[in-house]
N, C-alpha and C positions, 0 to 999 in steps of 0.2 A: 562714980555716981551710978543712979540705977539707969540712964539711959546708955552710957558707957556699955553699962554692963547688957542690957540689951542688946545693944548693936553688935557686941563681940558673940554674942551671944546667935543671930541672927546668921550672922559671917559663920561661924562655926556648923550651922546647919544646911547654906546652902554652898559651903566647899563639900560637905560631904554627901549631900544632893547631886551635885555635878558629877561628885567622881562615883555617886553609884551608877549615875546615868551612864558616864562615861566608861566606866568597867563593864556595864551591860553591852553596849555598843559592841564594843572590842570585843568582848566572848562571843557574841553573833558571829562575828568575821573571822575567829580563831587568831587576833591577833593582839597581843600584848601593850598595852598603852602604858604613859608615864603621864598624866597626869596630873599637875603638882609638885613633881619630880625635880629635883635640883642638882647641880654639878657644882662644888665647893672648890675653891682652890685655895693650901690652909695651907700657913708659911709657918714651920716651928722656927723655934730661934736658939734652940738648945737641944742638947740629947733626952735633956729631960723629958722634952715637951714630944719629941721623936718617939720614945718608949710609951709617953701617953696616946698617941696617934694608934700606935702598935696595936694596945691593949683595946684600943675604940676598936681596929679592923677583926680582934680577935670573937668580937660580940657577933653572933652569925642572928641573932631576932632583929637587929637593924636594918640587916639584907642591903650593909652597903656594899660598893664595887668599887675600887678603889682601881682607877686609873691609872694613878702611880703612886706606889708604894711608898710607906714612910721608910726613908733610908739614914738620907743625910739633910741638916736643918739645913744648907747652900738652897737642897731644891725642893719646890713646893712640893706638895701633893694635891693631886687632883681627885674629887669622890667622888659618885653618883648617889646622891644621899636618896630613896623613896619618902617620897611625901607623908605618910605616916612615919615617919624618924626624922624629918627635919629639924621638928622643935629640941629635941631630944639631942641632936647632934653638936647644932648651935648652943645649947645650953652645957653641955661639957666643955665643950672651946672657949666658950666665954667667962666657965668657971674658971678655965686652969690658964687663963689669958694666953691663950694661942690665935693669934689673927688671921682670919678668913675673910675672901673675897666672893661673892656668887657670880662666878663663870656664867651660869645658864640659869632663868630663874624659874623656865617653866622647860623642861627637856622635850613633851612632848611636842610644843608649839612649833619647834626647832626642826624634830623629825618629819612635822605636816609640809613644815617648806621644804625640805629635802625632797621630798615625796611629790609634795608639786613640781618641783623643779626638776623633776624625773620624770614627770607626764608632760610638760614641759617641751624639753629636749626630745624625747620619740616622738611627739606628733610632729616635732619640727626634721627630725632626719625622715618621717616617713613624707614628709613631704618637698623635701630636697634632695632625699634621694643618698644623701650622704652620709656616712658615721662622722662621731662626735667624741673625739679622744680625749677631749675635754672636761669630761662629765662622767657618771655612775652606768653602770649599765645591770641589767639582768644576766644573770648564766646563758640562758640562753643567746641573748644579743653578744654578747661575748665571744661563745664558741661559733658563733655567725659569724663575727669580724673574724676570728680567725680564720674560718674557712676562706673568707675572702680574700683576706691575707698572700694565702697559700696558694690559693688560683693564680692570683694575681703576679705574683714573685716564684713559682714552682721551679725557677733554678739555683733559686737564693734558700728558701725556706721550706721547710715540711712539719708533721703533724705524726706527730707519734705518741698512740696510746701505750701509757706505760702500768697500765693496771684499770680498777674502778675502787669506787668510795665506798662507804657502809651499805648506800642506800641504792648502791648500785650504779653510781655518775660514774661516764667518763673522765679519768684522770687525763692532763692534753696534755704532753712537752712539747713546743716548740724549736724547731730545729732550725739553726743559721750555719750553713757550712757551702763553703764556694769548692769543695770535692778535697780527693784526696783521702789518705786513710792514718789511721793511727798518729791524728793532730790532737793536740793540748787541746783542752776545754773548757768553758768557764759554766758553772751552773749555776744558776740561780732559782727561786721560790718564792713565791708571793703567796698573801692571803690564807696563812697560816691559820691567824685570829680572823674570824669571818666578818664583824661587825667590822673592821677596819676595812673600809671598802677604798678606800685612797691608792692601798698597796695595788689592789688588782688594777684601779685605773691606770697606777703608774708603771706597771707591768707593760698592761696593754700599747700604751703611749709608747713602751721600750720597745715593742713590738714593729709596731709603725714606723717609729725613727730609725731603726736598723736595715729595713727592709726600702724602705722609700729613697734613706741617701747613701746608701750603699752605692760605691761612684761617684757619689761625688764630694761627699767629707770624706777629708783625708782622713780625720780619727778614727771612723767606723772601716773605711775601706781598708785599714792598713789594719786594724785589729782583725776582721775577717776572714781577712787573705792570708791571716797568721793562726788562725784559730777558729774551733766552732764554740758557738754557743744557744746552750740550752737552758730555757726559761719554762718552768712550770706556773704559767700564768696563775690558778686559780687549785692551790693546793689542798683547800679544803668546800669543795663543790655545794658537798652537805649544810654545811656552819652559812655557807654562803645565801644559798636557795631560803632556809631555816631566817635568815636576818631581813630578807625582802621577804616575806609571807607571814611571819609568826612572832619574831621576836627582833626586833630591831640591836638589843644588844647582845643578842647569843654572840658568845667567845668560842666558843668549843665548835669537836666535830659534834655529829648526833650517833656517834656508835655508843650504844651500851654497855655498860658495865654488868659483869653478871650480877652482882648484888642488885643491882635496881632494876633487873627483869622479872622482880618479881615482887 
């Protein structure tokens, strides 16, 4: 009908209202929104339908990101579809009857609570006085726990720069060894993928737990006293700083490519 058609009509003008508003916003603060933005989780049920996922990832004008890759019809796949390719995306799936669920149905709404919940927690450690191994942190507050860390435990643990990053960050390893020389070692690496910010937390937490019950869990005390181990909390310093400031889902480091230096 024509009011039908109005109203869709209406909707259609002030979603694209908001997100002009909303992309002006975000280019003021140099920071990337999602807006609209949806996370799909789309169950093939054959290889057929596996190979058409494929060919959808292969389309680079969708600019979608695909979570987890189509492999096998067993496990979903998860996408980040942008709000301009939603309709587009849904409308293939539904042509070639592949079932999708929407995971997320506004991504950025998601990211504002994350975000809250991160001003959150600091104003609550700066006024208890405590870290919070529980929750996200900044690079910086980071290499602050660690220093503290290290103060705090200097005959269990140390702090060893083992390079710097693109943009010139300290690279940290963390060091757990009760002395001794030419002991087995176990290494480890976190925060590879920057936007995955779990890993660092759960680094960090590894950090804590090693150092704190040292003494008195038998599982740490007797690994310890058998071996050192080295944890490079925050492996990509850059991708990390780059995901709190700029772009919430950067993957990568920010070292250049020569081709795109110019």
């Amino acid at each position: 009908t024509r009011r039908s058609s109005d109203l869709l009509a209406l909707h259609s003008i002030t979603m694209k209202t908001l997100l002009f508003f909303a992309a002006l916003f975000g280019a003021g603060f140099c920071e990337e929104i999602f807006v609209g933005d949806q996370v799909l989780r789309i169950q093939a049920s054959s290889d057929e339908q596996i190979q058409l996922l494929q060919s959808l990832q292969a389309l680079q004008h969708l600019q979608l990101d695909f979570w987890k890759d189509p492999a096998k019809s067993e496990i979903p796949v998860d996408v980040h579809v942008p709000f301009t390719s939603v309709q587009a995306v849904k409308a293939f799936l539904e042509h070639n009857g592949i079932e999708y669920d929407i995971m997320i149905d506004d991504l950025q709404s998601v990211l504002d609570e994350e975000k809250e919940e991160m001003r959150f927690n600091e104003k609550r450690e700066r006024i208890s006085g405590s870290f919070n191994f529980g929750t996200y942190h900044t690079l910086d507050n980071i290499y602050k726990a660690i220093d503290a860390m290290v103060a705090a435990y200097s005959g269990l643990v140390s702090r060893v720069q083992i390079g710097s990053s693109y943009e010139g960050r300290p690279l940290y390893v963390i060091k757990f060894s009760t002395g001794g020389t030419n002991r087995p070692a176990i290494w480890l690496d976190t925060g590879i993928h920057s936007r995955e910010w779990v890993t660092q937390a759960t680094a960090l937490w590894m950090v804590n737990k090693l150092a704190t019950e040292y003494g008195s869990d038998p599982s740490i005390t007797s690994l310890l006293n058998k071996m050192d181990v080295l944890l490079l909390v925050v492996a990509n310093p850059d991708g990390y700083v780059y995901t709190h400031t700029s772009n919430r889902m950067w993957r990568k480091t920010r070292s250049k490519r020569r081709s795109e230096e110019h």
